[in-house]
ROMIRO-473129 format. One record per residue (C-alpha): residue number from 1; y, x, z. Coordinates in Angstrom, 3 decimals. Layout:
+-----+----------+----------+----------+
:   i :       c2 :       c1 :       c3 :
+-----+----------+----------+----------+
: NUM :        Y :        X :        Z :
...
+-----+----------+----------+----------+
***
This chain:
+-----+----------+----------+----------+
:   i :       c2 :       c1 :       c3 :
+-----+----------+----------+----------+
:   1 :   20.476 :  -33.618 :   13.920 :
:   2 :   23.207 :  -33.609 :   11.519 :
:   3 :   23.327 :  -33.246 :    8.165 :
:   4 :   24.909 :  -30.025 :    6.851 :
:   5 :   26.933 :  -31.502 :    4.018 :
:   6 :   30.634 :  -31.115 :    3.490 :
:   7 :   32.907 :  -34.348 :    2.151 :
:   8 :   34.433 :  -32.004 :   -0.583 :
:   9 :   30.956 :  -30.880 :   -2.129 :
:  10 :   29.899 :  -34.749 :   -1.331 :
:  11 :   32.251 :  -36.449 :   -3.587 :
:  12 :   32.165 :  -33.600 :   -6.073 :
:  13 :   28.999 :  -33.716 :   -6.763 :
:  14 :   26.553 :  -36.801 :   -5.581 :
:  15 :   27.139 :  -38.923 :   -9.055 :
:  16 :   26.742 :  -36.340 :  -10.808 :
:  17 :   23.453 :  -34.767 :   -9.583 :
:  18 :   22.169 :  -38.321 :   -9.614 :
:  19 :   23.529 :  -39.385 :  -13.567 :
:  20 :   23.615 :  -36.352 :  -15.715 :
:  21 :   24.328 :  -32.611 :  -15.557 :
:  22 :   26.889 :  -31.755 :  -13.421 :
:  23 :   30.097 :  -29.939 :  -14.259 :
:  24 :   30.668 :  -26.678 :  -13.021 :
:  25 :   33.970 :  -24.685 :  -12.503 :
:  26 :   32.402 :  -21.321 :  -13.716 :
:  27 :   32.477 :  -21.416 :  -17.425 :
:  28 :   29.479 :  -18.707 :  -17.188 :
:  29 :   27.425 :  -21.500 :  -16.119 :
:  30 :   27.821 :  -23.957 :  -19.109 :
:  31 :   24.636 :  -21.937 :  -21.041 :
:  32 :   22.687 :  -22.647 :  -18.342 :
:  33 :   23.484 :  -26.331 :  -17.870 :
:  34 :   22.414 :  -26.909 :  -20.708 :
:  35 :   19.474 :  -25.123 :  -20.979 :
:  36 :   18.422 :  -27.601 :  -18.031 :
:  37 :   19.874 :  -30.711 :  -18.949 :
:  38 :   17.169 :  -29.894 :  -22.230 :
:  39 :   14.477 :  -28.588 :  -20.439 :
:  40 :   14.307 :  -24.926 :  -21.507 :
:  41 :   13.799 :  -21.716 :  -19.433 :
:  42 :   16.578 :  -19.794 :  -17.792 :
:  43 :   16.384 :  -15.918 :  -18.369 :
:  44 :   16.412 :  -12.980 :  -16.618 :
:  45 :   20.044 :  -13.058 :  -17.237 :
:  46 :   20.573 :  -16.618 :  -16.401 :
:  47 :   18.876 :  -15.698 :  -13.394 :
:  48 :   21.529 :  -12.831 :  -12.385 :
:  49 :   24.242 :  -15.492 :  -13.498 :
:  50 :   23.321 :  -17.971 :  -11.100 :
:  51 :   23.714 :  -15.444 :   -8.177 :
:  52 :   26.721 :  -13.691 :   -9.307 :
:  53 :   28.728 :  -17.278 :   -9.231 :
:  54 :   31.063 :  -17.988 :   -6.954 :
:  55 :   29.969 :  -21.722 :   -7.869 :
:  56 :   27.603 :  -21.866 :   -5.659 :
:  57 :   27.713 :  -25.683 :   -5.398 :
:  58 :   26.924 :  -26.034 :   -9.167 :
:  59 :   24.141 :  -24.003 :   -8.789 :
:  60 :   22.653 :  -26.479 :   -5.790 :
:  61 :   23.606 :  -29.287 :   -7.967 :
:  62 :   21.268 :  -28.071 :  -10.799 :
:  63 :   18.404 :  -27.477 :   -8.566 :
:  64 :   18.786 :  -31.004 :   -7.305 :
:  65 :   18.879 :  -32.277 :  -10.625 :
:  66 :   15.871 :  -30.610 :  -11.336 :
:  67 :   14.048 :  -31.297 :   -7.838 :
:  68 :   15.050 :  -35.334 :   -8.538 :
:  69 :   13.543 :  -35.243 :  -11.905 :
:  70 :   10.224 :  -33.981 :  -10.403 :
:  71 :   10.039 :  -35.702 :   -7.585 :
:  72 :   12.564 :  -38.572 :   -7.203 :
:  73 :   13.738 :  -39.665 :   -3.908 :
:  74 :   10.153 :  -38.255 :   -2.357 :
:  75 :   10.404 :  -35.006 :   -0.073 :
:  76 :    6.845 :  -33.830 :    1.776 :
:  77 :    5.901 :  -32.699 :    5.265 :
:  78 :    2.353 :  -32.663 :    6.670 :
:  79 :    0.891 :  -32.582 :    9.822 :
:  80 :   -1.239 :  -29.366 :   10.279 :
:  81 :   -1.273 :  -26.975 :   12.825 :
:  82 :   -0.927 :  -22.551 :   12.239 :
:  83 :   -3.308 :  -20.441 :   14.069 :
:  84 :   -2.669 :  -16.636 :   13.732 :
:  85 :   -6.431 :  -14.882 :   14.991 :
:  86 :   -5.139 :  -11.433 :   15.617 :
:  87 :   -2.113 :   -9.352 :   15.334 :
:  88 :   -3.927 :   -6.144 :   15.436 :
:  89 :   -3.110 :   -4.537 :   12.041 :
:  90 :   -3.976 :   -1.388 :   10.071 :
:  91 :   -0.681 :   -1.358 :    8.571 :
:  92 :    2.673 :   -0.690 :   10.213 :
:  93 :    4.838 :   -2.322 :    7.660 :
:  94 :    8.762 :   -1.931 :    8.824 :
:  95 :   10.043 :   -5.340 :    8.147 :
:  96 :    7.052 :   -6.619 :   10.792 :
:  97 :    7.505 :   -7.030 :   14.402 :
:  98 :    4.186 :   -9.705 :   14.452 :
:  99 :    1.386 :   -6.136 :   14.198 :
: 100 :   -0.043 :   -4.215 :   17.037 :
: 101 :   -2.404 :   -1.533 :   17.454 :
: 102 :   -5.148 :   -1.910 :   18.943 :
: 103 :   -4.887 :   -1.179 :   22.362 :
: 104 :   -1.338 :   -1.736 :   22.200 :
: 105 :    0.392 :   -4.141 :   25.159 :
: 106 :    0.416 :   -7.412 :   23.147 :
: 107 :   -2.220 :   -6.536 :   20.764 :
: 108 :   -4.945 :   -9.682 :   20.918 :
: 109 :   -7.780 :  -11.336 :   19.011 :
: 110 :   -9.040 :  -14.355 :   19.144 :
: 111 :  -13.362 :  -14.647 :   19.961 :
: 112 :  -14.858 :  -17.601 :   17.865 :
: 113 :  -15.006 :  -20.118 :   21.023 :
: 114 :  -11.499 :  -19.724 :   20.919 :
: 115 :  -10.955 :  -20.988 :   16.904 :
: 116 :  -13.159 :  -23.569 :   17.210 :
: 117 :  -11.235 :  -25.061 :   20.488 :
: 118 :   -7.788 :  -24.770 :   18.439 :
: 119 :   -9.640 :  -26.476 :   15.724 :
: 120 :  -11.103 :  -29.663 :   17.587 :
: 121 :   -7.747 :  -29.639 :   18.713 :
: 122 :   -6.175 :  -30.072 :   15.797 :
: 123 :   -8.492 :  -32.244 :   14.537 :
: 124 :   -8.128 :  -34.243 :   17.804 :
: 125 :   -4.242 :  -34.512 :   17.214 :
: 126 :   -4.524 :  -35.744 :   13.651 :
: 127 :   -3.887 :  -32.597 :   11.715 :
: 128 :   -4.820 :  -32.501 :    8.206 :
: 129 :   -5.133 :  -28.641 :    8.102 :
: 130 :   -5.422 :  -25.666 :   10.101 :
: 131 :   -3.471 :  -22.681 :    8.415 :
: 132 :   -4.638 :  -19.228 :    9.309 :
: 133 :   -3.345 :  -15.436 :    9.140 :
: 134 :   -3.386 :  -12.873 :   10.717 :
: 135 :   -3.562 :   -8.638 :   10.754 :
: 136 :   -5.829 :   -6.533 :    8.757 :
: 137 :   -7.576 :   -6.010 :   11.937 :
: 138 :   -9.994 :   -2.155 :   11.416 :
: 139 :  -13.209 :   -3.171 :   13.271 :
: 140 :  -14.032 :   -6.930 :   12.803 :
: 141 :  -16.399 :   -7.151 :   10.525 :
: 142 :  -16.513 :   -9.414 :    7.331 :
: 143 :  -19.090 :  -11.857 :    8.924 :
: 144 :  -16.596 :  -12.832 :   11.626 :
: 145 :  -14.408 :  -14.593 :    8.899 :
: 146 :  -17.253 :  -16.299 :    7.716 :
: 147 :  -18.145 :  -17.600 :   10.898 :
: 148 :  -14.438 :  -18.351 :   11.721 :
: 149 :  -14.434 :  -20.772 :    8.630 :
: 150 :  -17.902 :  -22.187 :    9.373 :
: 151 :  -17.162 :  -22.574 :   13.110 :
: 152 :  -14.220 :  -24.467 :   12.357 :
: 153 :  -15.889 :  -26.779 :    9.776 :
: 154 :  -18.914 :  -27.664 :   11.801 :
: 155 :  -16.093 :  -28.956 :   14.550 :
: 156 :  -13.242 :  -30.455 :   12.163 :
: 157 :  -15.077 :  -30.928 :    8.875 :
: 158 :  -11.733 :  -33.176 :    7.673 :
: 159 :   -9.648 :  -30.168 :    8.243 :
: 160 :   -8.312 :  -28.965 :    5.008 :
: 161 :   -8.423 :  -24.778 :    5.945 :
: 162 :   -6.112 :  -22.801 :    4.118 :
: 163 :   -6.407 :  -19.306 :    4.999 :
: 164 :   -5.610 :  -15.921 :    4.664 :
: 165 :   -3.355 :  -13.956 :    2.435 :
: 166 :   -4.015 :  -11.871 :   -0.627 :
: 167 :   -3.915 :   -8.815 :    1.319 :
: 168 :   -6.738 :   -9.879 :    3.687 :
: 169 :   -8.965 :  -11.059 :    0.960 :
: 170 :   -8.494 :   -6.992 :   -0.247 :
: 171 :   -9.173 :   -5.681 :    2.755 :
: 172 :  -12.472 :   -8.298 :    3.294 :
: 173 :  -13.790 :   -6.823 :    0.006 :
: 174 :  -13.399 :   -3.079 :    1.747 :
: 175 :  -14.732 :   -3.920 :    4.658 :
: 176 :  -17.547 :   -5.979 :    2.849 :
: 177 :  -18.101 :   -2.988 :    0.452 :
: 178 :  -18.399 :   -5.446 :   -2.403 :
: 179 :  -19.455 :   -3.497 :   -5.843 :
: 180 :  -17.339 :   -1.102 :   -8.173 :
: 181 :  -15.575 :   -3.653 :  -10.254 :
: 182 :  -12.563 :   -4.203 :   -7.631 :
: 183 :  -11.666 :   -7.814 :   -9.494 :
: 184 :  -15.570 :   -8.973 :   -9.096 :
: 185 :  -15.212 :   -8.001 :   -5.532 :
: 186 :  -12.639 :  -10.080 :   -4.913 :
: 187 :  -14.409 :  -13.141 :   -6.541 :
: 188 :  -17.748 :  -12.676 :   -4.736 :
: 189 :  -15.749 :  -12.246 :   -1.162 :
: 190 :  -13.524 :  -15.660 :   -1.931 :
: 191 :  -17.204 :  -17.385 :   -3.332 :
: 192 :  -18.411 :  -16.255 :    0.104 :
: 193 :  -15.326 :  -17.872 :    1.985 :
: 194 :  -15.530 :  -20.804 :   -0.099 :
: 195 :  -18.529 :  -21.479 :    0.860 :
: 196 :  -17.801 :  -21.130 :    4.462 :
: 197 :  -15.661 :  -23.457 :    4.098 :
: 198 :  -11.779 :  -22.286 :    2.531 :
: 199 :  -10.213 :  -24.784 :    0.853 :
: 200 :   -6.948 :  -22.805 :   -0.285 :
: 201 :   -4.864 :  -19.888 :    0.079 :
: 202 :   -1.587 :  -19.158 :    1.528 :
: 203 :    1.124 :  -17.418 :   -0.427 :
: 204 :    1.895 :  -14.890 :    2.300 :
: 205 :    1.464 :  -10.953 :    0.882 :
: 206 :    3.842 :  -11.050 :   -2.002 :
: 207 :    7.131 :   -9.663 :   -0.079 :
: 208 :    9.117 :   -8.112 :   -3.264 :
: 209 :    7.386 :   -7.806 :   -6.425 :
: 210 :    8.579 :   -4.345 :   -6.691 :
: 211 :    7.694 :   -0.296 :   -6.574 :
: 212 :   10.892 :    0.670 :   -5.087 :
: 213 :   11.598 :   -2.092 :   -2.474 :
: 214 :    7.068 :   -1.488 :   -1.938 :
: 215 :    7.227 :    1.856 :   -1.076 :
: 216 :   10.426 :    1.805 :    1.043 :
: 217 :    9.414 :   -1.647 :    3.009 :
: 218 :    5.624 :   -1.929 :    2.974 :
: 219 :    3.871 :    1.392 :    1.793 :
: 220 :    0.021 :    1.029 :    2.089 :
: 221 :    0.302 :   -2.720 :    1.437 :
: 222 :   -1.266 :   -4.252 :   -1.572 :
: 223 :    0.768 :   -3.687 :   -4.608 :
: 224 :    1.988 :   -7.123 :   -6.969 :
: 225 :   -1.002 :   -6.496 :   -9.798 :
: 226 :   -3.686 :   -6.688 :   -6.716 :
: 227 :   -1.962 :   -9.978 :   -5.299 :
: 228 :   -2.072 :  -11.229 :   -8.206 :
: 229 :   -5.273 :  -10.346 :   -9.085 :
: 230 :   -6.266 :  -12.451 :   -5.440 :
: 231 :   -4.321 :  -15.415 :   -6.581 :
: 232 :   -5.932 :  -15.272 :  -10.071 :
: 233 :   -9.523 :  -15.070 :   -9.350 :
: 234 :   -9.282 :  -17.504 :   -7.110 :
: 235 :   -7.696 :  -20.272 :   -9.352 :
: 236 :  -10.669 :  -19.307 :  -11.721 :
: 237 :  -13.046 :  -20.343 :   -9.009 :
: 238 :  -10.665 :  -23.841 :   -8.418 :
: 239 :   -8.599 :  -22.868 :   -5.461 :
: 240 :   -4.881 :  -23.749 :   -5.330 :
: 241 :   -2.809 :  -21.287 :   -3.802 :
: 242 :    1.108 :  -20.965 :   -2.551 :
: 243 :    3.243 :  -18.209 :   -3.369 :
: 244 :    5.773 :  -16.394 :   -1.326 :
: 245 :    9.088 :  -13.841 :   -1.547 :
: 246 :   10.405 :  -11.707 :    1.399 :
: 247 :   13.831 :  -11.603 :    0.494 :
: 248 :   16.640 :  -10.198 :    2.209 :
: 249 :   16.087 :   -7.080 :    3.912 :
: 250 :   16.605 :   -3.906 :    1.213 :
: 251 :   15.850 :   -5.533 :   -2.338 :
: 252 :   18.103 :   -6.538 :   -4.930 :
: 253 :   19.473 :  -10.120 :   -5.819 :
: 254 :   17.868 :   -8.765 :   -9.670 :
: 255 :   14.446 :   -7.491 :   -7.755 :
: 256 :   14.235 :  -11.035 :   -6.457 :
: 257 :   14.692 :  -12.799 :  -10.095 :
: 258 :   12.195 :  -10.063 :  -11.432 :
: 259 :    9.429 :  -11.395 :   -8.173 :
: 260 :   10.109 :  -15.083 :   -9.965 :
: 261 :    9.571 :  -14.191 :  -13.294 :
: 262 :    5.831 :  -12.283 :  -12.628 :
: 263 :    5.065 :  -15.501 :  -10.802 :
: 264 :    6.118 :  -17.424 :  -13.542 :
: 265 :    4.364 :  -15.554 :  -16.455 :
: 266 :    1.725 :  -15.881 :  -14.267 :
: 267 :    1.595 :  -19.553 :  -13.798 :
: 268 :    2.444 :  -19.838 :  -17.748 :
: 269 :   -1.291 :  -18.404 :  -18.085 :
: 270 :   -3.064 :  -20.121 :  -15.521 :
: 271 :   -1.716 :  -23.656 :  -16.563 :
: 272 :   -1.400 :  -23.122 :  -20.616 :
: 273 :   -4.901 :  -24.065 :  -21.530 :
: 274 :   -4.981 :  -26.902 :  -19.057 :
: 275 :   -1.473 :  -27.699 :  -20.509 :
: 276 :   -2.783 :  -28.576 :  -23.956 :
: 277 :   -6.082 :  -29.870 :  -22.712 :
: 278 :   -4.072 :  -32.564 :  -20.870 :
: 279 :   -0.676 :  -33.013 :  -22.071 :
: 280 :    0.585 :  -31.427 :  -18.811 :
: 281 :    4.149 :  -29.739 :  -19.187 :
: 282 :    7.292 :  -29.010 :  -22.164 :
: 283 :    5.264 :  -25.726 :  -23.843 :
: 284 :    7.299 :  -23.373 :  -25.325 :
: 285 :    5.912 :  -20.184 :  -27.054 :
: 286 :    3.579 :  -19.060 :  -24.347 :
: 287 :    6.142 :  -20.786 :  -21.557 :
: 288 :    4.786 :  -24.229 :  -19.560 :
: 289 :    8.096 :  -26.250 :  -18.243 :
: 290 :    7.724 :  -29.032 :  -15.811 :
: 291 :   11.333 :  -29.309 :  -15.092 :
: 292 :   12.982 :  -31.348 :  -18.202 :
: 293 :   14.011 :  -33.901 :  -18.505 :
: 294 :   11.388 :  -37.582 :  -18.378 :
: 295 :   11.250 :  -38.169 :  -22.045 :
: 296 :    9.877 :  -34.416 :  -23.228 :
: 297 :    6.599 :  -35.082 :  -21.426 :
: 298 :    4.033 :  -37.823 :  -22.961 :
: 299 :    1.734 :  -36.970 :  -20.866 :
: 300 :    1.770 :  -36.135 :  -16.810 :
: 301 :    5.060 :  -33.714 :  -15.792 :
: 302 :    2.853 :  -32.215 :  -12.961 :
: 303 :   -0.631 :  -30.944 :  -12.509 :
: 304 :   -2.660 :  -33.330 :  -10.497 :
: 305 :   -4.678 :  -31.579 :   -7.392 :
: 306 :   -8.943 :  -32.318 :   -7.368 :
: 307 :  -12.152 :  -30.393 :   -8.114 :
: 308 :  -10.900 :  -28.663 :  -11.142 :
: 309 :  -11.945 :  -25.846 :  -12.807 :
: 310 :   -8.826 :  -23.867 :  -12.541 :
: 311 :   -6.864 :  -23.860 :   -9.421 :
: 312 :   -2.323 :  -23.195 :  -10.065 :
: 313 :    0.815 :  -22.077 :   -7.952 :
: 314 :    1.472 :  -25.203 :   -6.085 :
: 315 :    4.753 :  -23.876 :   -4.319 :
: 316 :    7.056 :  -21.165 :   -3.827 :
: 317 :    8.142 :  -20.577 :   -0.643 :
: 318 :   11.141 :  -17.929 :   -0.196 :
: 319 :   11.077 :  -16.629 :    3.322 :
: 320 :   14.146 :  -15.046 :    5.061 :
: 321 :   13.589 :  -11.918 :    6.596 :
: 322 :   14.070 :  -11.928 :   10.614 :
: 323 :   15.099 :   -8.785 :   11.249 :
: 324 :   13.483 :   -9.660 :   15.208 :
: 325 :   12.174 :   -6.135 :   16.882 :
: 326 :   11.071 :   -4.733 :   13.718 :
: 327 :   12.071 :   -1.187 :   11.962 :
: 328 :   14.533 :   -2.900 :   10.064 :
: 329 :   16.194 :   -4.766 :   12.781 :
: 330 :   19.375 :   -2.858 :   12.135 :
: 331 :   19.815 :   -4.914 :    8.724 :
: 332 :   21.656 :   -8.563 :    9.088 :
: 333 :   19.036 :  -10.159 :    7.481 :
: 334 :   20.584 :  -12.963 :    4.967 :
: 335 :   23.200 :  -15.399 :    5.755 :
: 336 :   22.809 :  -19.279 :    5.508 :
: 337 :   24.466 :  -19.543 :    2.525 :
: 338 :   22.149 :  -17.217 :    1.196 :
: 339 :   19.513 :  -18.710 :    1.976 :
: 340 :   20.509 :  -21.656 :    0.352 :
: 341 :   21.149 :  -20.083 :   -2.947 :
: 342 :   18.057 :  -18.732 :   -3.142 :
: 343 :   16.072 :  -21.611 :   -2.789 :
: 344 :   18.158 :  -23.052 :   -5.740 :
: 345 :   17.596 :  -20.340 :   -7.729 :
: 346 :   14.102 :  -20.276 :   -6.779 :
: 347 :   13.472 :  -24.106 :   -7.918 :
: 348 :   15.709 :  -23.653 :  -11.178 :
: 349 :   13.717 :  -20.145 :  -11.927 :
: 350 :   10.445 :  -21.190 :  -11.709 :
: 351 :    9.800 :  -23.948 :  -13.719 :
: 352 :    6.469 :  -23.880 :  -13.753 :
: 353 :    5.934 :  -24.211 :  -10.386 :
: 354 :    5.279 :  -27.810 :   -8.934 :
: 355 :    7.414 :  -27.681 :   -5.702 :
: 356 :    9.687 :  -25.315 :   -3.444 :
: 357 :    9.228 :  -25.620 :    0.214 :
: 358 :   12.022 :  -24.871 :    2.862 :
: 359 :    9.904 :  -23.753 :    5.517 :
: 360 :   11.558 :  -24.469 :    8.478 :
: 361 :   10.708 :  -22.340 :   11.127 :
: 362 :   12.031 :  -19.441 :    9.091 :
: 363 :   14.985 :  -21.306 :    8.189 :
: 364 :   15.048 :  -23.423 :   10.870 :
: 365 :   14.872 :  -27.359 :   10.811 :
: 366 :   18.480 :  -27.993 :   10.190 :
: 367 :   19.087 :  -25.718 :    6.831 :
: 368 :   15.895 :  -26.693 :    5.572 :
: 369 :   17.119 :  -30.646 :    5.555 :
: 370 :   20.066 :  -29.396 :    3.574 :
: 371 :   17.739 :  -27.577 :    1.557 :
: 372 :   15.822 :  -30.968 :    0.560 :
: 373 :   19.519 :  -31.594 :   -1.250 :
: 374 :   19.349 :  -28.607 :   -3.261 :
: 375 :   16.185 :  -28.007 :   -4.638 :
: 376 :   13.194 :  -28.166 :   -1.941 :
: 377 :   11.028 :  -31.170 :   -1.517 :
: 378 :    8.939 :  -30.176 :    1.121 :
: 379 :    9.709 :  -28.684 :    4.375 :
: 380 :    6.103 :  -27.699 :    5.902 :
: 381 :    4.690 :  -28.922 :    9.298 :
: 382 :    4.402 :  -29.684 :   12.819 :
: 383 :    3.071 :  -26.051 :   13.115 :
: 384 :    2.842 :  -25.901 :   17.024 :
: 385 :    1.908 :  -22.662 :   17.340 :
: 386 :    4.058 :  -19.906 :   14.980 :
: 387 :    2.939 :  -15.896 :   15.961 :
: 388 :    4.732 :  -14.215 :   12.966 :
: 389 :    8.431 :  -14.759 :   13.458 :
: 390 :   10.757 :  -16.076 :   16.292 :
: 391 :   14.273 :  -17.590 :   15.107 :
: 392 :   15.875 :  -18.550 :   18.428 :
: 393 :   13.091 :  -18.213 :   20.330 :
: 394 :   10.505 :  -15.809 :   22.331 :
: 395 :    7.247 :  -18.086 :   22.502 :
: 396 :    4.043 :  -18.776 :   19.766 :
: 397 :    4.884 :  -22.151 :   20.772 :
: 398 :    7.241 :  -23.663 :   17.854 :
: 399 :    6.143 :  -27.119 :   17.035 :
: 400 :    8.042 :  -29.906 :   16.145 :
: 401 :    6.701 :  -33.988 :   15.926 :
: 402 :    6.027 :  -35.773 :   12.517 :
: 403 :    8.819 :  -38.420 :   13.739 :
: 404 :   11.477 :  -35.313 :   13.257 :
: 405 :   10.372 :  -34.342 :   10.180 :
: 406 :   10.442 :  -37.975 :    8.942 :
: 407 :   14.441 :  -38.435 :   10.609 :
: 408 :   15.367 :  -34.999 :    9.154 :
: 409 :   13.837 :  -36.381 :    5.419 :
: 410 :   15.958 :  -39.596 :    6.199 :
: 411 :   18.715 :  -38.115 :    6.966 :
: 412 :   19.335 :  -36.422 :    3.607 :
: 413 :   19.041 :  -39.579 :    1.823 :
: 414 :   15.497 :  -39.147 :    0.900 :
: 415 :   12.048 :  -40.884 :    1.517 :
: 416 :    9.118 :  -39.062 :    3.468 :
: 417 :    6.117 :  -39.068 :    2.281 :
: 418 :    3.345 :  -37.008 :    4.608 :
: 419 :    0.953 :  -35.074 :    2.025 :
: 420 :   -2.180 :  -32.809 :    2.659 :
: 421 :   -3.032 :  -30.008 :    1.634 :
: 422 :   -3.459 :  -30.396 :   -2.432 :
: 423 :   -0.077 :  -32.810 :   -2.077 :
: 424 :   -1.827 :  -36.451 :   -1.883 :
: 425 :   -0.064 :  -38.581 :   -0.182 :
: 426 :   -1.752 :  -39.417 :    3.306 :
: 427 :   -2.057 :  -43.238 :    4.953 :
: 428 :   -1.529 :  -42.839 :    8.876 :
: 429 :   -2.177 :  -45.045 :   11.952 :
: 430 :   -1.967 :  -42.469 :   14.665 :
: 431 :   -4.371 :  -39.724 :   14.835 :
: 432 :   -6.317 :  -41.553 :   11.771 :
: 433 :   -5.576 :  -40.958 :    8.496 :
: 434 :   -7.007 :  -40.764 :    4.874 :
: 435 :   -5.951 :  -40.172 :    1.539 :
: 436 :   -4.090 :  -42.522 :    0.000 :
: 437 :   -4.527 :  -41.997 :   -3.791 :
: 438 :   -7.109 :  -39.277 :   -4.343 :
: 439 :   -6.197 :  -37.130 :   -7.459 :
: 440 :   -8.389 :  -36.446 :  -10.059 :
: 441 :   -8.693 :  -34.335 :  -12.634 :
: 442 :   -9.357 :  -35.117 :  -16.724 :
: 443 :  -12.634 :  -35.572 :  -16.678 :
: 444 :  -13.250 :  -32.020 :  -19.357 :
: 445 :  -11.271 :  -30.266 :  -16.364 :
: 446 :  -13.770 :  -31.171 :  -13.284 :
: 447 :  -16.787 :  -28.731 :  -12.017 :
: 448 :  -19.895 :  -29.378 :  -13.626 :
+-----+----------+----------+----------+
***
C-alpha cells in the first residue's frame, strides 16, 4: 500500500500542520484560521467557505491541525466483526441496493442459531465487538431482538454489541406497541435492549438532515427530530452512540454543513452540563469546543467513556454514497477528492465531537490512510463480513487483518493504537486481550 501523498502538498505543508497554523493561498480562509488556531467555532458560513475553496490543501491542513491537537500521533482501529441479520426491509429507499422484499431472490434472515454461531466466532477470533444492522424487517417480532442480544451474550459475554440504527429502534417501538408518549417508547424499548445486552448504538439512519433531500431520497424513513430523539434518549439512559451523513448523491455541499450543525447543537446539549461538572471542553455561550488549542482546557479536552449517566456523539462518520444497483445508480456518486474534503470539513465542523472515522470499506483502505492525514483518527475494523455496500467487489465477505490496519496507520506517519468499543485502548497477545486503562467517569457522573 502506498501512501496517497503528493511531494508538492508534502513540503508545503508538513511543518506547518505540525508547528502552528498553516498558511493558506485563499485569502477567504484567513477568518477561519484563526478562528482555529484560537479555538472558536466555524459558522455556517465558514462552513460553505471551506468547500467553495479551491485550497483544498489548506483546508486538510486545518483538520490535521485540529485532529493532532486531539489526538497526537495516535490513530484507532479495532478488531470487531459486522453481522447484518436480514435485508428484508419495509422501506424501499432509492439510494439502497442492500433491501429486499420478502420473498424476493436474495431476500434472507438470519434464525438465532445462526447469530449466536457468528458470535462465538467472533469471540473465538478475538473480536472486541459484534456490530449489527439490518432491514426493518415487517413480521419479526420485537422478542426476536431481544433474544438476538441475549443469545449472543450468553455465548460471547466480552463482546461489546453495538447495534442497530435509530430507525430500527422506531420501528421496535411500533412493532412493540410501546405507550402514547412516542419519546417514552423509545426509552422503554432501548431499557429493554439494554438489558438484553446493547452496549451502544451505531450512527447509521441519519442520511441528510434535510426535508427536501428526505422526501426525494428516503420518503417513509425516519425524519432528523426522530433520530435524534433515538440518539438522545439513549445518552440519557448512558449509551454512547456514533453519528453518520450520506453525502453525495442529490444534497447540497450547504445541506451537508446544515446535517453538522444539528449534530453539533445537539452534542452542545448533551455534553454542557457534564462540561461544567467536569471541566470537560472551551464553553462558549451555549457552544462546547474540544478542538483548541492545549492551554484553553484545565481540565480533560475529551470526554472519558465508563458507566456514566449521560452517554455523547463519540464519532462522525461521513459515508460516500455507492451508487451500486440502487435507484440512483445513474448519479456518479462523489469523487476522491471529495471525499477527502468532506472528512476535513467534517472534523473542523464539528468540534464537539471526539473523533472522525474514515471508514474504509466505503472509502476503501487506501483513501482512508490518507484520510488519517487530514482529519480522521480512526479507520474502523477488520469487519469480515460487510452486506450493505460493495466498492470493488460482489461478496459479504470484505475483511481485512489487524496487521493491515496497523501498516496502513504506519504508513501515514502515525502510531496505532487498537481501541474497543467506548475508545480504551486494548492490550493484545493473540486472540486475548483486555483493557488497558479502563476509563472512568467523575465520580458525581457514575450510575448510582
Amino acid at each position: 500500500m502506498h501512501t496517497a501523498t503528493s511531494p508538492a502538498r508534502t513540503s508545503a505543508t508538513s511543518g506547518a500542520r505540525r508547528h502552528g497554523t498553516p498558511a493558506a493561498s485563499d485569502p477567504n480562509l484567513a477568518s477561519i484560521a484563526r478562528k482555529v488556531a484560537n479555538g472558536r467555532r466555524l459558522s455556517i458560513e465558514d462552513g460553505a467557505a471551506l468547500y467553495a475553496t479551491p485550497d483544498t490543501w489548506s483546508v486538510c491542513a486545518l483538520a490535521d491541525l485540529v485532529r493532532r491537537r486531539m489526538h497526537g500521533d495516535i490513530a484507532y482501529y479495532n478488531v470487531n466483526r459486522h453481522l447484518n441479520y436480514s435485508n428484508v426491509c419495509a422501506l424501499s429507499c432509492t439510494f439502497c441496493s442492500f433491501y429486499r422484499k420478502a420473498g424476493q431472490d436474495g431476500a434472507y434472515e438470519h434464525s438465532i442459531d445462526q447469530i449466536r454461531e457468528e458470535a462465538a466466532a467472533a469471540a473465538a477470533a478475538g473480536a472486541t465487538e459484534i456490530h449489527i444492522v439490518g432491514g426493518l424487517h415487517p413480521h419479526l417480532p420485537f422478542d426476536y431482538y431481544t433474544e438476538m442480544l441475549r443469545a449472543i451474550t450468553a455465548v460471547a459475554p466480552r463482546l461489546h454489541i453495538k447495534a442497530f440504527t435509530a430507525v430500527e429502534i422506531v420501528h421496535f417501538a411500533r412493532i412493540s406497541k410501546r405507550g402514547r408518549d412516542k419519546y417514552e417508547g423509545l426509552k422503554a424499548v432501548l431499557r429493554d435492549l439494554v438489558a438484553a445486552g446493547l452496549g451502544s448504538l451505531p450512527g447509521g439512519g441519519a442520511e441528510v438532515f434535510d426535508d427536501r433531500v428526505h422526501d426525494r431520497a428516503f420518503k417513509g424513513k425516519i425524519r432528523a427530530g426522530t433520530w435524534l430523539d433515538v440518539h438522545r434518549a439513549a445518552h440519557e439512559l448512558g449509551l454512547n452512540t456514533n453519528a453518520t451523513m450520506l453525502y453525495g448523491h442529490i444534497e447540497s455541499r450547504a445541506e451537508r454543513i446544515r446535517h453538522m450543525d444539528i449534530l453539533r447543537r445537539q452534542q452542545d446539549r448533551t455534553l454542557g452540563e457534564w462540561a461544567r461538572d467536569s471541566g470537560i471542553g472551551l464553553q462558549s455561550g451555549d457552544a462546547v469546543v474540544l478542538t483548541g488549542p492545549p492551554e484553553l482546557y484545565p481540565g480533560p479536552r475529551l470526554p472519558e467513556a465508563g458507566r456514566c449517566r449521560r452517554g455523547f456523539f463519540q464519532a462522525i462518520i461521513p459515508l460516500p454514497f455507492i451508487p451500486d444497483d440502487s435507484s440512483l445508480q445513474h448519479l456518479p456518486g462523489p469523487t476522491g477528492l471529495e471525499n477527502l474534503r468532506t472528512i476535513a470539513v467534517a472534523r473542523l465542523m464539528l468540534d464537539n465531537f471526539p473523533h472522525v472515522k474514515a471508514f474504509w470499506i466505503m472509502q476503501t483502505l487506501e483513501l482512508a490512510q490518507f484520510m488519517l492525514l487530514n482529519g480522521a483518527d480512526d479507520i474502523d475494523g477488520t469487519v469480515v463480513w460487510y452486506d450493505i455496500t460493495k466498492v470493488g467487489t460482489t461478496s459479504t465477505h470484505q475483511e481485512t487483518t489487524a496487521w493491515d490496519l496497523q501498516r496502513a496507520i504506519r504508513e501515514a506517519g502515525l502510531r496505532p493504537v487498537e481501541r474497543d468499543t467506548l475508545y480504551r485502548p486494548i492490550d493484545r497477545d493473540g486472540n486475548t486481550w483486555r483493557v488497558s486503562t479502563p476509563a472512568e467517569c467523575p465520580a458525581q457522573l457514575r450510575h448510582p
